[in-house]
C-alpha positions in Angstrom: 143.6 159.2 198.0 140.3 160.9 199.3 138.5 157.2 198.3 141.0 155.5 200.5 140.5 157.7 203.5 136.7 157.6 203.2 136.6 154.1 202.8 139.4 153.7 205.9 136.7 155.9 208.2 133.8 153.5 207.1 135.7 150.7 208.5 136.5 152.1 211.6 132.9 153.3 212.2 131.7 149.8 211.6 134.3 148.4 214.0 133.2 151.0 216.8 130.0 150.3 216.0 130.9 146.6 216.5 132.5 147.2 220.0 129.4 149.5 220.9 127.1 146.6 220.7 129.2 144.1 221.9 130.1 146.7 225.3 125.9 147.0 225.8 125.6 142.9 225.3 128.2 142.3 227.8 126.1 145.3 230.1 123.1 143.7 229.9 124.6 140.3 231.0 126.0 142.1 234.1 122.5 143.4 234.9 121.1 140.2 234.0 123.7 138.6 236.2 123.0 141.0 239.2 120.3 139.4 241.1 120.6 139.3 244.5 119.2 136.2 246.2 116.9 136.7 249.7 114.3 135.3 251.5 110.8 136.7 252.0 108.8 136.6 254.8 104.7 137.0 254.1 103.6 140.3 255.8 100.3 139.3 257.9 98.8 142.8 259.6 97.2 142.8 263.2 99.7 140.1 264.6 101.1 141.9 267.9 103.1 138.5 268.4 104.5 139.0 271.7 105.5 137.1 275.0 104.5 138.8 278.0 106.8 137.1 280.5 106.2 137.8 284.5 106.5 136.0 287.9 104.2 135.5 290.6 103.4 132.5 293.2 101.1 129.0 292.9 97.5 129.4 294.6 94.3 128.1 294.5 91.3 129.6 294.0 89.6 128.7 297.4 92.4 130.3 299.7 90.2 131.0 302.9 90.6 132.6 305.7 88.2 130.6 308.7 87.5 132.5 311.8 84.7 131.9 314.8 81.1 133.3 314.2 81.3 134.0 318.1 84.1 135.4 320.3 85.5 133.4 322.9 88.4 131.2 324.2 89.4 128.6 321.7 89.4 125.0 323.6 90.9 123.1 320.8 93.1 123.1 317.4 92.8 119.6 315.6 95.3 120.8 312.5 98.8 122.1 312.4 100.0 124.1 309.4 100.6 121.9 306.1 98.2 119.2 307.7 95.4 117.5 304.7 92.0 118.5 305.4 89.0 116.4 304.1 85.4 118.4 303.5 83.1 118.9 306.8 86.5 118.0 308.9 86.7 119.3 312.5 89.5 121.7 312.7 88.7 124.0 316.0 86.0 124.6 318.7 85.5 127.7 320.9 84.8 126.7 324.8 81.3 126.6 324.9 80.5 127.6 328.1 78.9 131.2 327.7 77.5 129.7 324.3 75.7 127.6 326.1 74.4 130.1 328.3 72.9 132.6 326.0 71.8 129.9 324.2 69.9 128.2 327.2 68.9 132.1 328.3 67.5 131.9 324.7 65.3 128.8 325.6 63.6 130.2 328.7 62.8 133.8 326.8 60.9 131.5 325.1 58.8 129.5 327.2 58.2 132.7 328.7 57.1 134.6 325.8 54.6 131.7 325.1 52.8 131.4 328.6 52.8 135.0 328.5 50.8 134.9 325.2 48.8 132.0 325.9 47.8 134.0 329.3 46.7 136.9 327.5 45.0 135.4 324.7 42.4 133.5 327.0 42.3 136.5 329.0 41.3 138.9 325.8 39.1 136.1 324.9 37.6 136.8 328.6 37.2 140.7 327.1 39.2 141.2 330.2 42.6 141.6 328.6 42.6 144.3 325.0 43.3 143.4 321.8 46.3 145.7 322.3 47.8 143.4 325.0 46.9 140.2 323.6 48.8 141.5 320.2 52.2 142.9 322.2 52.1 139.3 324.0 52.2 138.1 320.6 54.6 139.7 319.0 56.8 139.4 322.3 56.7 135.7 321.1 57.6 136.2 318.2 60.8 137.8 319.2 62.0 135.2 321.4 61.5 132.9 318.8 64.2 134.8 316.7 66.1 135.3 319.1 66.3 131.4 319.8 67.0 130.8 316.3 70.3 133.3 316.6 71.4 131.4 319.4 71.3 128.4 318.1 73.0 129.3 314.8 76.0 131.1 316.8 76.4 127.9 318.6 76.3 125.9 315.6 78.9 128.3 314.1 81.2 128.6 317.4 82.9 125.3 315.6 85.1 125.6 312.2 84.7 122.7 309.9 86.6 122.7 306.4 84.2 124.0 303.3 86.9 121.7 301.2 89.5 119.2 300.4 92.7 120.7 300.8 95.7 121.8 303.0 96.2 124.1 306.1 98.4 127.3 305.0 98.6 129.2 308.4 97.6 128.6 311.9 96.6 132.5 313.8 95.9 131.2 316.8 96.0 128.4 319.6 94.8 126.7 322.3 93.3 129.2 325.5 93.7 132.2 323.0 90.8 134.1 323.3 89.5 136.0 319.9 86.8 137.7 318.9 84.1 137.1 316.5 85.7 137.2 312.9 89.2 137.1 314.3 91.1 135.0 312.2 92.5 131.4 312.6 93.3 128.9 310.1 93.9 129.9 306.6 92.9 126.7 304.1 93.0 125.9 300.7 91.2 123.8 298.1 94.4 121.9 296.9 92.7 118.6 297.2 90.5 119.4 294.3 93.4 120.4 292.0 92.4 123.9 291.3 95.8 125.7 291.1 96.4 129.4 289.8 99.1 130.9 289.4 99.2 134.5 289.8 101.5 136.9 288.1 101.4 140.6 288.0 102.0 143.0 285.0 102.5 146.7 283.5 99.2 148.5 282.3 100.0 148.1 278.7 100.6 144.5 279.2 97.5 144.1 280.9 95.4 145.8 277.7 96.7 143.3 275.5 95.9 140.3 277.7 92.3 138.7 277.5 90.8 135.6 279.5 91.1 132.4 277.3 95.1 133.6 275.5 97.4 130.4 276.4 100.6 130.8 278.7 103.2 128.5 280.3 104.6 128.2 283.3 107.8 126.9 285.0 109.1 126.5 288.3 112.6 125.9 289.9 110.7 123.4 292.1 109.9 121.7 288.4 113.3 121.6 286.1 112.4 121.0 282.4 108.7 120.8 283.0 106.7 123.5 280.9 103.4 123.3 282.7 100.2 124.8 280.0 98.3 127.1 281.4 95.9 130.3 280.4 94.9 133.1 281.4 91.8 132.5 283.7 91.0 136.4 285.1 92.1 139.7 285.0 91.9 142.3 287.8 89.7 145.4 287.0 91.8 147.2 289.1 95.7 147.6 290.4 97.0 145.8 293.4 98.3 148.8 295.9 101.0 145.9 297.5 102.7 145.5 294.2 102.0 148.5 292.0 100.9 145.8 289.0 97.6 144.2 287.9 97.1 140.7 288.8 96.6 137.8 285.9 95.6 134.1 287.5 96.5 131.6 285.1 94.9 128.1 285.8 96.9 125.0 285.0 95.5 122.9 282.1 96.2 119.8 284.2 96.8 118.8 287.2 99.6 120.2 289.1 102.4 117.9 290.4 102.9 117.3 293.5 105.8 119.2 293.9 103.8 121.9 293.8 103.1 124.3 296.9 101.2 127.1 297.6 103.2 130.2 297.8 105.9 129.0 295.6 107.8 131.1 292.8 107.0 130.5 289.4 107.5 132.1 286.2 105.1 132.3 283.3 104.8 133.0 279.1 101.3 134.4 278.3 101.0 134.7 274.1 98.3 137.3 274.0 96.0 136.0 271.0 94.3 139.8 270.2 95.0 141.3 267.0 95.5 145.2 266.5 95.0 146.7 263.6 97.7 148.3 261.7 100.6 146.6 263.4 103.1 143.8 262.1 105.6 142.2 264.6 108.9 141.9 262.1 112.1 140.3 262.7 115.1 143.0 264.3 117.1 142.0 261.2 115.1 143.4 258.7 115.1 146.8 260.4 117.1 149.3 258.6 118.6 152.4 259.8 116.0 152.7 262.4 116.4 155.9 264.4 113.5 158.5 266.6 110.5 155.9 265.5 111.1 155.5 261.8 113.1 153.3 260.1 113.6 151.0 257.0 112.4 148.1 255.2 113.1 146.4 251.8 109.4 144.6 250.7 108.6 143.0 247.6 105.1 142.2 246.0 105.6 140.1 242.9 109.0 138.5 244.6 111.3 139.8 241.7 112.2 143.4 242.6 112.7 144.8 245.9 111.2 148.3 246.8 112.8 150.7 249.8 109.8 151.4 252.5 109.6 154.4 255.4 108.3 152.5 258.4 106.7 154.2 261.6 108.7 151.8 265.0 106.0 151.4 267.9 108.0 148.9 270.3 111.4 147.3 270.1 111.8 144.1 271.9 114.7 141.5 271.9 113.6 139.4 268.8 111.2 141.5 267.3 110.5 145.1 266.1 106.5 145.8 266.2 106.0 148.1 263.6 102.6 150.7 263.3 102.7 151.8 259.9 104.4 151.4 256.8 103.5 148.6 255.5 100.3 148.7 254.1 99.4 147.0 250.5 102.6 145.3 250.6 102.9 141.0 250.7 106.4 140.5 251.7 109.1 141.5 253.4 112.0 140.8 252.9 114.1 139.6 255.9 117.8 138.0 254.2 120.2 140.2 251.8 118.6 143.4 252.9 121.9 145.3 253.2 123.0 145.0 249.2 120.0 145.6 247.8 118.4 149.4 246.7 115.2 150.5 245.7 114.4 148.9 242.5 116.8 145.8 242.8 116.1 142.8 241.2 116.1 139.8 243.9 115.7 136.1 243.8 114.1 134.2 246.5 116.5 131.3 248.3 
């Protein structure tokens, strides 16, 4: 009877045993079986990538303002606002009457000055006149000479002409008006040449990350479906008290259209191209419970097992999360199937 019983608890440890085994084979083929598939996205440090995006206006870089060297009444406007303008062109003239004057007044000082000089040079030569006198006579010449020259040059510039090839942007003043010397009155442009900027304002920040030479685009309502490449040509050193922003000019990598106008709305794409150390620009989705600048990511480094990561947020745009710190020594990150997987899963990449 004992045999029997013994022998009847062999069996049955031999079957549990059995069932033991086959329970941890079937386990291990759920574990094995447990692999989550993802997709990985290489982690490369320093890339900010962001868009700045702003507005601003077309403009050239030869925008002047013209004005008279000498005040007067004007006597004739040869342009109208939007006319062409050729270099050297004609475009106003002061009346020249009192010009004239000073400038003939000018003349006589200085036929004066010489007889004067010539008188007192043969006189000192006489040792009737003193070296003294023969030297003020000189240098009385002298003066009228000078003052000739300035007369003649204010004549010269009592005319504007235009320094380039362009377009008139604004007329100041018209015919009988009577201005003063810098007053202005015709504003010009060098649009003939084809140098157009466009000019776009930004926040400090923006501005720090920008540097001459990073590409942009621009559009314009004027231009529907036209992506016009551009980059970013100068920076202001200093803030523009009108708008509260600093000023980027972007110059056009071709030639404008010819629907293009100075003055008119467009809005631009500038990539900055600078790299900051310690920063990765990641996609929103992989972002996990982010919350008061810290959140979560799930990384891999031998693309078989995924590993939980503590991240430091610095800015949080529409697309993108730019992350500060985090993520050092790690290769990927993992950007698909990030909300079934925990530290230590095994993953499969898609």
């Amino acid at each position: 009877m004992s045999k029997r019983i013994i022998l009847s608890g062999i069996v049955a440890a031999i079957a549990m045993l059995g069932l033991s085994c086959s329970n941890t084979q079937e386990g291990n083929n759920s574990i094995q079986d447990d692999i989550i598939p993802v997709k990985l996205q290489a982690l490369e440090q320093g890339s900010s990538g962001s868009t700045i995006k702003a507005s601003g206006a077309f403009t050239t870089d030869d925008e002047t303002v013209l004005s008279f060297k000498t005040g007067g009444v004007i006597n004739r406007m040869l342009v109208k606002e939007g006319d062409p303008v050729t270099r050297g062109q004609l475009l106003a003239t002061l009346n020249l009457t009192e010009v004239n004057a000073g400038a003939e007044q000018a003349v006589l000082a200085k036929e004066k000055a010489e007889r004067d000089y010539q008188r007192a040079y043969r006189l000192y030569k006489d040792s009737v006149a003193t070296l003294e006198q023969m030297q003020n006579a000189r240098t009385a010449l002298d003066v009228a000479r000078q003052q000739l020259k300035a007369a003649s040059f204010n004549k010269n510039y009592s005319e504007i002409r235009a320094a380039a090839s362009g377009y008139v942007l604004q007329r100041f003043a018209n015919e009988g008006q009577v201005v003063g010397p810098g007053t202005p009155v015709l504003q010009v442009n060098g649009a003939g040449s084809s140098n157009w900027l466009v000019k776009v304002g930004v926040s400090d920040k923006q501005w720090a990350s920008i540097r001459k030479g990073d590409p942009a685009t621009v559009q314009s309502d004027a231009l529907p479906g036209q992506q016009l490449p551009a980059q970013v040509y100068k920076k202001s050193e200093g803030i523009d008290p009108s708008s509260g922003t600093f000023i980027i000019q972007l110059r056009l990598s071709s030639s404008a259209p010819s629907a293009v106008a100075s003055g008119m709305f467009a809005r631009a794409e500038i990539r900055p191209r600078r790299k900051t150390a310690g920063t990765w620009a990641i996609p929103y989705d992989a972002l996990l419970d982010g919350d008061a600048g810290k959140g979560y990511v799930f990384v891999s480094n031998d693309g078989k097992t995924a590993q939980r990561k503590e991240v430091r947020i610095g800015d949080i745009r529409r697309d993108k999360v730019l992350i500060t710190g985090g993520l050092e020594n790690c290769r990927y990150l993992i950007i698909s199937g990030s909300p079934y997987l925990n530290d230590g899963s095994r993953i499969k990449v898609k």
